[in-house]
Backbone bond lengths (Angstrom), bond angles and torsions (degrees), N, CA, C in turn:
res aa  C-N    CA-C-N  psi(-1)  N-CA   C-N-CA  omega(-1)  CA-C   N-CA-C  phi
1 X - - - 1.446 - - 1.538 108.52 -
2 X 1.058 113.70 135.24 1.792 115.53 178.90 1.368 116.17 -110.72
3 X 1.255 113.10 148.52 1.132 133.52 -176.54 1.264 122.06 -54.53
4 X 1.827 141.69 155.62 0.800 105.86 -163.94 1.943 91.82 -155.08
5 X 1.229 112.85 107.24 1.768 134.80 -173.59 1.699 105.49 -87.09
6 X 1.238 116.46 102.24 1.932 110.59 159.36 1.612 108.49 -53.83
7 X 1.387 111.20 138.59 1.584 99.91 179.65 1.472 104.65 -75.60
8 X 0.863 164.58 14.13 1.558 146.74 119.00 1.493 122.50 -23.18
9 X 1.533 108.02 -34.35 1.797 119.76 -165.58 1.762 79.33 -67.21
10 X 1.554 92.90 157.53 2.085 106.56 149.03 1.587 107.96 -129.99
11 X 1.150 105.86 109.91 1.061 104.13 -164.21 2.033 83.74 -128.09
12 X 1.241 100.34 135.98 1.231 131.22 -137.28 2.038 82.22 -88.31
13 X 1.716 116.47 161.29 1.822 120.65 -171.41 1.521 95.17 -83.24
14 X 1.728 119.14 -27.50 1.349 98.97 -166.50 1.651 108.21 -92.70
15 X 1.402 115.85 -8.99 1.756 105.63 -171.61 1.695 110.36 -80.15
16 X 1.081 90.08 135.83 1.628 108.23 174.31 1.820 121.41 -61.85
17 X 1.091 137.19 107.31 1.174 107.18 -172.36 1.958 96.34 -124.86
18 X 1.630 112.93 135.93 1.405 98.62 -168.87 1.548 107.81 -86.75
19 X 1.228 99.38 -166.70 1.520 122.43 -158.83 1.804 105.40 -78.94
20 X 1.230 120.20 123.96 0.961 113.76 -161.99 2.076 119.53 114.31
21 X 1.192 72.92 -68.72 1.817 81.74 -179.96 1.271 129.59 -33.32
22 X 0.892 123.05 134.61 1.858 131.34 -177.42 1.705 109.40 -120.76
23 X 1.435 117.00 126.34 1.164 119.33 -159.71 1.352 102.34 -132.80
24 X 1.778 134.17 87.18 0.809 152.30 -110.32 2.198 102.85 -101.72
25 X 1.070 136.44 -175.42 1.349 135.27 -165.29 1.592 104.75 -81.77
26 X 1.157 103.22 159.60 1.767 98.50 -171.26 1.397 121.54 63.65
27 X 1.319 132.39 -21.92 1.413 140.88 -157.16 1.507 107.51 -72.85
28 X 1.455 111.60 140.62 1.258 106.61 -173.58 1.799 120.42 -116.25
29 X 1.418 137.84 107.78 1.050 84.04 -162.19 1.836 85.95 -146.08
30 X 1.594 98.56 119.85 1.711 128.85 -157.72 1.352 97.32 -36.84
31 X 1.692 90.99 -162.23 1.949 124.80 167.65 1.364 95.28 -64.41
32 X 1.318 111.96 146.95 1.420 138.32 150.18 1.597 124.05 46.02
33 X 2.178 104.65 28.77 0.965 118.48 -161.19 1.896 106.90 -84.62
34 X 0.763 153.93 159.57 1.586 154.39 -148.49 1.629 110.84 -151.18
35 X 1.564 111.87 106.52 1.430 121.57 -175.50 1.137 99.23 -126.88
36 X 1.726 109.04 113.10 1.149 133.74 144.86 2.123 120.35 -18.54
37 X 1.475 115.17 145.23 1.376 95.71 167.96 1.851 123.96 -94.47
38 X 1.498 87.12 166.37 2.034 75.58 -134.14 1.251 145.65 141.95
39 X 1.422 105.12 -46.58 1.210 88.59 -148.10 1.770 101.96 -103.00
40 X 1.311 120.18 167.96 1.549 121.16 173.81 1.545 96.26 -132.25
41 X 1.630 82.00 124.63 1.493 122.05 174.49 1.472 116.54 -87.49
42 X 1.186 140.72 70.37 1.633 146.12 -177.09 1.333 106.53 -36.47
43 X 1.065 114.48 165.90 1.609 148.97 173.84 1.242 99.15 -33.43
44 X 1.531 135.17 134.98 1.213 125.48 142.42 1.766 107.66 74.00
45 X 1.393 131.05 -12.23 1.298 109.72 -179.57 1.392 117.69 -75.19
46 X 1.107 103.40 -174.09 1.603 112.61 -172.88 1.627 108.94 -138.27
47 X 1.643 113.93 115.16 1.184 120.17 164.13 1.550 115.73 -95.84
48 X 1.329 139.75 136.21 1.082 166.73 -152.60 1.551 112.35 -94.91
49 X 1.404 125.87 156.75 1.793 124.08 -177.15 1.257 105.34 -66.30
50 X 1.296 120.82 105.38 2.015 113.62 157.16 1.389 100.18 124.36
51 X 1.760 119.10 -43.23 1.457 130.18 -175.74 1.735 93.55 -20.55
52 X 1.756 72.76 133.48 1.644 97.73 177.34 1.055 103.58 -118.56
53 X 1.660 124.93 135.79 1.651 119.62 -158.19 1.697 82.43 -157.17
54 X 1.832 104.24 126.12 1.436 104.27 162.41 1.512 134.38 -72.22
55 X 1.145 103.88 -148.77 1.550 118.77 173.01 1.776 101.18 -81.98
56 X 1.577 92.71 143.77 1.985 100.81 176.30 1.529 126.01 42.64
57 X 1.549 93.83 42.35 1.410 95.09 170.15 1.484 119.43 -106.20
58 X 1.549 106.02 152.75 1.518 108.52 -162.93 1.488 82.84 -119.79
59 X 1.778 94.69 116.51 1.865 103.38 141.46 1.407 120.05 -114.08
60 X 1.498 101.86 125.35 1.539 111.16 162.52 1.169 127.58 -44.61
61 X 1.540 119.94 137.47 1.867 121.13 155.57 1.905 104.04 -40.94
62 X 1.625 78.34 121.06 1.215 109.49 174.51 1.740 140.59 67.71
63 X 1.452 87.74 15.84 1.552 117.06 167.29 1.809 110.79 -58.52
64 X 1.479 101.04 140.56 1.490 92.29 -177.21 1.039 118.30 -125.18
65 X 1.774 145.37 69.48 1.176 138.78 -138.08 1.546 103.14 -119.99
66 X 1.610 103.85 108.77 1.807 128.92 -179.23 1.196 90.97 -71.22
67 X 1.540 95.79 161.49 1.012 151.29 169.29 1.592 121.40 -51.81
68 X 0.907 147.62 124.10 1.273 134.99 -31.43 1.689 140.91 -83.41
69 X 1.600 88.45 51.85 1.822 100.74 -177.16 1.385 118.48 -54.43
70 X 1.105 134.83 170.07 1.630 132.14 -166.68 1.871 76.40 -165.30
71 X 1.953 92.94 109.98 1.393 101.09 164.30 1.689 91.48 -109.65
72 X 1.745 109.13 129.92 1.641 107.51 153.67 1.322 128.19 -70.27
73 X 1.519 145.31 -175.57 0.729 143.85 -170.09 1.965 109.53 -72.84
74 X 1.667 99.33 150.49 1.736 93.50 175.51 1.414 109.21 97.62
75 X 1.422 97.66 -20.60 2.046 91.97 -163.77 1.416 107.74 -59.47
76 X 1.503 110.24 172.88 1.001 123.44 155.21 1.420 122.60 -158.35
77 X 1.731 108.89 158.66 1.666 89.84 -139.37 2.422 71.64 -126.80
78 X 0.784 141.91 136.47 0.810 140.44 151.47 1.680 134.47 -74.71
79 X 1.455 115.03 141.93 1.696 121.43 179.01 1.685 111.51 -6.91
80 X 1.151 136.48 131.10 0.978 137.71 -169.78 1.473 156.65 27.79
81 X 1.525 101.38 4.04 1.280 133.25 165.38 1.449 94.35 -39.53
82 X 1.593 88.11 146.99 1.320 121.84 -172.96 1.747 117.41 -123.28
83 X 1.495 122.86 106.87 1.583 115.08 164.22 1.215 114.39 -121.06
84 X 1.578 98.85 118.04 1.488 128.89 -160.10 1.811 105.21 -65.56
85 X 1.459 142.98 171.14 0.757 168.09 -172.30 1.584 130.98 -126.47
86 X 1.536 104.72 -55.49 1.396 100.18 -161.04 2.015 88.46 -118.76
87 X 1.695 103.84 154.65 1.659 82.99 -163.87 1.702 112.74 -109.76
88 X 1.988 91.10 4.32 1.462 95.92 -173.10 2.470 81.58 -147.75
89 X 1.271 88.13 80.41 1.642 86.54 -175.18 1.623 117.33 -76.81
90 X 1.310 127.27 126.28 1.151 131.71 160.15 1.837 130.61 -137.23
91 X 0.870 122.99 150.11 1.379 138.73 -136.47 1.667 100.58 -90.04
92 X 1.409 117.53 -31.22 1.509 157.32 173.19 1.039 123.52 -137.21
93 X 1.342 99.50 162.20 1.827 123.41 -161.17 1.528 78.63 -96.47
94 X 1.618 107.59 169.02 1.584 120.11 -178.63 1.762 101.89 -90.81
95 X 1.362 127.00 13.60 1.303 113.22 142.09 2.001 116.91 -97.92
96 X 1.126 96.43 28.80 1.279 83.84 -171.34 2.060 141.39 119.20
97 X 1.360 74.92 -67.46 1.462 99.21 163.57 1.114 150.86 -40.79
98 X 1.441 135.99 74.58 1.466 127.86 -166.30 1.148 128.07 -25.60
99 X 1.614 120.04 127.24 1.520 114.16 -151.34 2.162 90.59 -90.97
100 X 1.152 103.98 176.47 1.337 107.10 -164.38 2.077 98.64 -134.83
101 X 1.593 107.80 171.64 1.590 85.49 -179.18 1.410 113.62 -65.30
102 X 1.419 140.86 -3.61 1.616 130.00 -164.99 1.587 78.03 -96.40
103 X 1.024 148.47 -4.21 1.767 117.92 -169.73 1.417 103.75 -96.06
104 X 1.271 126.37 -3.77 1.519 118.54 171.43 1.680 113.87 -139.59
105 X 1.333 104.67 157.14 1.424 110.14 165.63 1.507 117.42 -97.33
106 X 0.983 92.07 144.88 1.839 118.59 -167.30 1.425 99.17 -82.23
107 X 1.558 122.82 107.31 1.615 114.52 167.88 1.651 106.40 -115.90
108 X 1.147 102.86 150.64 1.532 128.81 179.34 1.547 128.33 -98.47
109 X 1.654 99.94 163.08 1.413 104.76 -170.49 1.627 103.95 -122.30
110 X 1.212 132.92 80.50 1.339 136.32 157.80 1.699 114.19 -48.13
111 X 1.705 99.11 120.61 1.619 120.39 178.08 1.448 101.55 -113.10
112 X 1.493 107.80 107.39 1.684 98.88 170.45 1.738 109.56 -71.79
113 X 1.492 92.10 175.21 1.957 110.17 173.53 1.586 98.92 -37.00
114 X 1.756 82.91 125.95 1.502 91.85 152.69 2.038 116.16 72.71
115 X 1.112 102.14 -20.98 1.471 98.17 171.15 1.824 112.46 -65.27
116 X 1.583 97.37 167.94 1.438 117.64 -167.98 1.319 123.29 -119.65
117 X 1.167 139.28 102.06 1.587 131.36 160.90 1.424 123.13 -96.62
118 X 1.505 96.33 129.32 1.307 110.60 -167.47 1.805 110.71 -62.19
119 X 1.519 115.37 179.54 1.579 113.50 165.02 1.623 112.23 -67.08
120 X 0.602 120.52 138.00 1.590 153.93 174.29 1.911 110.35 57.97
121 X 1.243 105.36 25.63 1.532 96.60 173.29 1.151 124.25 -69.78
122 X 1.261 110.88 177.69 1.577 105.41 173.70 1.474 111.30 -160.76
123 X 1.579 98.47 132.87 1.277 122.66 -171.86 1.661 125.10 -75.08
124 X 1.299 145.06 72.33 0.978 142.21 -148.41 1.347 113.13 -83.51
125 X 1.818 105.71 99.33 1.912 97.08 -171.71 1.563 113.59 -62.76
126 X 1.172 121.12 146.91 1.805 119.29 12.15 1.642 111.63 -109.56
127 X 0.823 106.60 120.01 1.814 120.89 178.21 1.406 111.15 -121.39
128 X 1.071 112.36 147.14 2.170 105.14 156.09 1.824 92.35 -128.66
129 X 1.052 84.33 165.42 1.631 116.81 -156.91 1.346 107.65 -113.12
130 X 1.208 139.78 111.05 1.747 129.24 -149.48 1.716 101.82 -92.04
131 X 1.331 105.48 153.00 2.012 89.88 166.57 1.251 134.19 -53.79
132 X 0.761 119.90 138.75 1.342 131.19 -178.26 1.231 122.35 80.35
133 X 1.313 114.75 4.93 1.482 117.92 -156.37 2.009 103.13 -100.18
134 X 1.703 81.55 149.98 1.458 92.76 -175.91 1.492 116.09 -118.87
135 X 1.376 119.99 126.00 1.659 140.74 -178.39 1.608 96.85 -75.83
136 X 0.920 121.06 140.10 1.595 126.19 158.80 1.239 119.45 -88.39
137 X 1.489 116.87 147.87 1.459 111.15 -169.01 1.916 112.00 -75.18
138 X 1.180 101.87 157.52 1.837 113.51 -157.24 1.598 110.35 43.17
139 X 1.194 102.56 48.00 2.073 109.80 170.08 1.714 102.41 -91.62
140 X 1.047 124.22 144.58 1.545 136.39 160.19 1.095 104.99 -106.33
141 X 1.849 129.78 98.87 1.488 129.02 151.82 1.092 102.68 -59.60
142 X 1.575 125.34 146.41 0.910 163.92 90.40 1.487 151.80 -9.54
143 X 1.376 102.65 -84.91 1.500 123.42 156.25 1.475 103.83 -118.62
144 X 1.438 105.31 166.05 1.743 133.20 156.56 1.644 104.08 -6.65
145 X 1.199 111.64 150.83 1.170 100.91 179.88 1.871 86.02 -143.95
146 X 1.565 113.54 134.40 1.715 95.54 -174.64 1.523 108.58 -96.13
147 X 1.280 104.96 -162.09 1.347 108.69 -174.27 1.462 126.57 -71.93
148 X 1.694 122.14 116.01 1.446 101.74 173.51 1.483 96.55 126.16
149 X 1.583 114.00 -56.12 0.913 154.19 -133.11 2.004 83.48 -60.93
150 X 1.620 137.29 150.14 1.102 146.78 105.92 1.497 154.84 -84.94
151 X 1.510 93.13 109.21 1.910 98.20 -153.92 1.346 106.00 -109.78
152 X 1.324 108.99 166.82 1.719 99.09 -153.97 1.746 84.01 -161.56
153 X 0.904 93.08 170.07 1.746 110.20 169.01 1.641 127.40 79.35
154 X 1.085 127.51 178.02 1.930 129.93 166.94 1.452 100.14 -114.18
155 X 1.141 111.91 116.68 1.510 140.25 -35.94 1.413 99.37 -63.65
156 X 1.815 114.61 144.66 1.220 119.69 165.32 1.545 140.08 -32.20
157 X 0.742 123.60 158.20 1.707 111.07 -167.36 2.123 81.66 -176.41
158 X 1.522 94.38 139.68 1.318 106.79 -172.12 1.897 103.89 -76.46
159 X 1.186 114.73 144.60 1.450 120.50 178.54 1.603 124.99 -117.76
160 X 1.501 113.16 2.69 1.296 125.65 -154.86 0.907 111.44 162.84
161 X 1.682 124.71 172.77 1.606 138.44 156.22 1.417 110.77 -90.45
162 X 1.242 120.12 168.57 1.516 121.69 157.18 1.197 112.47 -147.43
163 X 1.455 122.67 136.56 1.452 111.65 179.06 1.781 115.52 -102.35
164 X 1.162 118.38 177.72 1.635 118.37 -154.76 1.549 103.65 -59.49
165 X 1.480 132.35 4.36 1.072 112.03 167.54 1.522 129.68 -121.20
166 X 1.651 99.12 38.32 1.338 138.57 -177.09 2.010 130.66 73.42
167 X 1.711 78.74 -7.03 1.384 89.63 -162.06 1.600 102.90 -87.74
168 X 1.358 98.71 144.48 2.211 110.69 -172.16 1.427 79.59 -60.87
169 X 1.240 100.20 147.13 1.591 146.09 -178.99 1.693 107.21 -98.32
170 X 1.388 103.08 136.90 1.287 116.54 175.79 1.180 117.93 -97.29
171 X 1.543 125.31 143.82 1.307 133.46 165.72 1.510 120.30 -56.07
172 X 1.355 128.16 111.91 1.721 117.22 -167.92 1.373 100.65 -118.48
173 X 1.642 117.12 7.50 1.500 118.71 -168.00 1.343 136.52 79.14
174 X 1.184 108.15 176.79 2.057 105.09 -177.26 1.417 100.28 49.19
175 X 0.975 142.81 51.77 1.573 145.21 -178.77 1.708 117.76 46.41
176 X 1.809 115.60 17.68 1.205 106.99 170.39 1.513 95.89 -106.39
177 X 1.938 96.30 173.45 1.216 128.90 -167.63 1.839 105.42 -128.64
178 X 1.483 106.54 137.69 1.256 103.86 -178.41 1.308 106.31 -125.23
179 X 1.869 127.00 155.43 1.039 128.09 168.65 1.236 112.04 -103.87
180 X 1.699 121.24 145.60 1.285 120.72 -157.19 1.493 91.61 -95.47
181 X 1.455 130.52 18.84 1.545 119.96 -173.06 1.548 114.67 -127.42
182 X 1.258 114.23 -19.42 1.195 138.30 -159.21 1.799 107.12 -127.78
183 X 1.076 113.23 -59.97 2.035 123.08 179.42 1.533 72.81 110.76
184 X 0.860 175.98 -102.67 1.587 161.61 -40.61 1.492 95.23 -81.45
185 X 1.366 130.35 150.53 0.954 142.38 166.74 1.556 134.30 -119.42
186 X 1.009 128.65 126.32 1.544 119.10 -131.79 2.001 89.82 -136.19
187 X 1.003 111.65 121.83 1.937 124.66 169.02 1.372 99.41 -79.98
188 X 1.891 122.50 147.90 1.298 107.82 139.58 1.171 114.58 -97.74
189 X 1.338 110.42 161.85 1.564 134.33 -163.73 1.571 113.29 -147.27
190 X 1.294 106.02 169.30 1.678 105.56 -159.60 1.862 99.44 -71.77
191 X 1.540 118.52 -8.81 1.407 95.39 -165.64 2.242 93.74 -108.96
192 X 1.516 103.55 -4.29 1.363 108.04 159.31 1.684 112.17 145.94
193 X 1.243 123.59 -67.32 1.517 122.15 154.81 1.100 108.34 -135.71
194 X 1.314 146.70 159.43 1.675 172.27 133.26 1.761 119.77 -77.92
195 X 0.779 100.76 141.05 1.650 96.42 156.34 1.201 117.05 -100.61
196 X 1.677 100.72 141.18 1.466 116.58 -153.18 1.124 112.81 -93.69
């Protein structure tokens, strides 16, 4: 199955895009950027130099995901969400001088399998994003966010569990977690929940 670009997209000779994929009008997507098969690229977003993007990932119109993010497979990036790049950004050097790409290093926002970003959050590199885990829409990460995990707020701060079929997780005791959609049963653990 082949991929499939509106000529509006610019989608750059060296990025890979897999089989399947649809890469939607306005969409931008750099040098040496890497799309999973699968995935739909919305309106107007913007993929970044190198971005590493798995299998079946959904980006929203007008999502803006820098350089050097690494989405795994499953993600999804919601309407205008934002993953930041630089972790202290300025426009000039402190003599003045417009800074150029050698004056800074490029840091990233790693999204494991299956995690969620809400509409208009924003990912402040360097963070990783745990599996399964879901961002709330207009959230500012911060730090790490673990697996499972539902974070919400400026600055984010976790509010719940969620299990893989997005829905908050119930307390079932003895340190497990249940989903009211699925029965799945979920442990916590040092990197956030497991299934048990």
């Amino acid at each position: 199955m082949a991929h499939r670009i509106q000529p509006t997209a610019q989608v750059h000779e060296s990025a890979a895009i897999g089989d399947g994929t649809s890469v939607w009008e306005l969409a931008q997507v750099r040098e040496g950027a890497s799309l999973g098969a699968g995935c739909v690229i919305g309106r107007g977003a913007y993929i970044g130099t190198g971005v590493q993007i798995g299998d079946n990932v959904k980006i929203q119109n007008y999502a803006l995901v820098y350089e050097p993010a690494r989405l795994a497979d499953g993600v999804f990036i919601g309407p205008a969400a934002v993953l930041t790049n630089d972790h202290n950004p300025r426009a000039v050097g402190v003599d003045g001088g417009r800074k150029g790409a050698a004056d800074w290093e490029a840091v990233g926002v790693d999204i494991a399998e299956g995690a969620s970003i809400g509409a208009r959050a924003v990912c402040v590199a360097p963070v990783r994003i745990g599996r399964w885990a879901m961002v709330a829409a207009g959230a500012v990460v911060t730090k790490d966010v673990p697996d499972h995990a539902l974070v919400m707020g400026v600055p984010a701060r976790r509010a719940g569990w969620v299990g893989r079929s997005g829905e908050r997780l119930k307390e079932a005791g003895d340190g497990l977690w249940e989903c009211p959609a699925t029965g799945e049963r979920y442990r916590e653990s040092a990197a956030g929940l497991e299934l048990a």
